[in-house]
C-alpha positions as CSV (number, residue, x, y, z in Angstrom):
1,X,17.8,10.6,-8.4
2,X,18.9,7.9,-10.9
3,X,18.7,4.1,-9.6
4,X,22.4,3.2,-7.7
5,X,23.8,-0.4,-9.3
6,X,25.9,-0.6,-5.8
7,X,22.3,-0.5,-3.6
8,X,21.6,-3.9,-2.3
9,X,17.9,-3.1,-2.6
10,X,16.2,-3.8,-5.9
11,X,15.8,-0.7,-8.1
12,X,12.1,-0.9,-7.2
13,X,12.5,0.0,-3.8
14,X,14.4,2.7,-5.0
15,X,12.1,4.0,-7.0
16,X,9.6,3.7,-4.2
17,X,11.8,5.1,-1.6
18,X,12.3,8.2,-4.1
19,X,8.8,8.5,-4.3
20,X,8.0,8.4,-0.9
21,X,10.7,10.6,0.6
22,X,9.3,13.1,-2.8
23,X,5.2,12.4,-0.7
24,X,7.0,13.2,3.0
25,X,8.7,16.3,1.7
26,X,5.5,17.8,0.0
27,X,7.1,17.5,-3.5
28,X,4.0,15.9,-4.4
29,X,1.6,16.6,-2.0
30,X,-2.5,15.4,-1.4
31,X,-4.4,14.9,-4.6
32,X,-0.9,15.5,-6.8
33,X,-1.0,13.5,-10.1
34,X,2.4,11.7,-9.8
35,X,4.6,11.3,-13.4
36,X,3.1,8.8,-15.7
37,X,5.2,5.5,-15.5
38,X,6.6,5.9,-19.3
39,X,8.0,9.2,-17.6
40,X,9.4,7.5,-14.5
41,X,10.8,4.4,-16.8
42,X,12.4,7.5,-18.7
43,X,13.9,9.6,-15.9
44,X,15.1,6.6,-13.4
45,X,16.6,5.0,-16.8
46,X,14.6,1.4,-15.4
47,X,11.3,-0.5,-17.0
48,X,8.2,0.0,-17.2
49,X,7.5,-3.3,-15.0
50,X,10.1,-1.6,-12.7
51,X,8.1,1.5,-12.7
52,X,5.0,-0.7,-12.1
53,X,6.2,-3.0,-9.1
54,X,7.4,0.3,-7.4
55,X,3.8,1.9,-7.6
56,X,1.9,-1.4,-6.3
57,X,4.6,-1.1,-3.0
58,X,3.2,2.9,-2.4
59,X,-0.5,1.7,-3.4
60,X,0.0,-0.8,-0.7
61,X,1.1,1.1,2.1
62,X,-2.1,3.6,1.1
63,X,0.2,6.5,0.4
64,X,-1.4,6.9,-3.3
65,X,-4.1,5.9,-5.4
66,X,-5.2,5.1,-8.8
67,X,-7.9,5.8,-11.2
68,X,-8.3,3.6,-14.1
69,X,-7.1,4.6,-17.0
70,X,-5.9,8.2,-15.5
71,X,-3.2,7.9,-13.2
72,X,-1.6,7.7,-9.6
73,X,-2.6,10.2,-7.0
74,X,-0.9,11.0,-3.8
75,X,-3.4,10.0,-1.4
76,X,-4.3,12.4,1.4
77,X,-2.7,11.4,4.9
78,X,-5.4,11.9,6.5
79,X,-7.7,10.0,4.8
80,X,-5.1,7.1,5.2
81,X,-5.4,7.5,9.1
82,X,-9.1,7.1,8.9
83,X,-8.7,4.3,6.6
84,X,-6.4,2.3,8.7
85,X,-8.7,3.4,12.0
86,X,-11.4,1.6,10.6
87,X,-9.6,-1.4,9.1
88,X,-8.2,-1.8,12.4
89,X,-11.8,-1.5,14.2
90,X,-13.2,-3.8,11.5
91,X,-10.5,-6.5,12.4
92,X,-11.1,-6.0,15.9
93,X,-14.6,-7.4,15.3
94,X,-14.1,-9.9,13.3
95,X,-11.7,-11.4,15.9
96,X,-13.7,-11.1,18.5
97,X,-16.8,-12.6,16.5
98,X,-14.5,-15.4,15.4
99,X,-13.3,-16.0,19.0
100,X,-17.2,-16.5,20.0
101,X,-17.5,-18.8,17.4
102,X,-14.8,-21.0,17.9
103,X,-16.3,-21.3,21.7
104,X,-19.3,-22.1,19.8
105,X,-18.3,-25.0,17.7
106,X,-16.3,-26.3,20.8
107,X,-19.4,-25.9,22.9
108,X,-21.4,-27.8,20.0
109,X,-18.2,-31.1,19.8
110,X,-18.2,-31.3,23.0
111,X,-22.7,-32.4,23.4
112,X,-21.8,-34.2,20.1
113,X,-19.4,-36.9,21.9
114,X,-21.7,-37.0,24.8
């Protein structure tokens, strides 16, 4: 696919979409080395930074991974699930501890104006 100058989204998101819809289909499926970014730079005819930005967007949604001075990785989906099950649980907690200590601190004003 080469980047469309008529698509309203930024050729970023393009690249990112591509690379997505390529993770979905099983074109590069778990543990698959994805194309260096000089390549993609190359074959979507966009820079390197381009290349780059697109990368962080699919690192952020968890859907690959990268190993320093390697490369990107599809990530595997399950593994993302489990992930996001836990980050979920974790924030669960944490706003349930920060609930109790808000009634704390209101508990602890309200003896200090007495």
């Amino acid at each position: 696919m080469a980047i469309d100058d008529n698509d309203p989204r930024p050729p970023f998101l393009q690249l990112a979409d591509d690379l997505r819809r390529g993770i979905e289909s099983g074109q590069y499926p778990p543990g698959a080395r994805l194309p260096s970014i000089r390549e993609l730079a190359k074959t979507y005819g966009i820079s390197p930074q381009t290349v780059q930005n697109a990368l962080r967007e699919l690192r952020n949604e968890g859907l690959v991974v990268s190993q320093q001075g390697r490369a990107l990785f599809v990530r595997d989906p399950e593994r993302v699930a489990s992930v996001e099950s836990s980050l979920s649980d974790r924030v669960a907690d944490l706003e349930r501890a920060l609930k109790a200590l808000a009634g704390r601190v209101e508990v602890l004003e309200a003896n200090r104006q007495e």
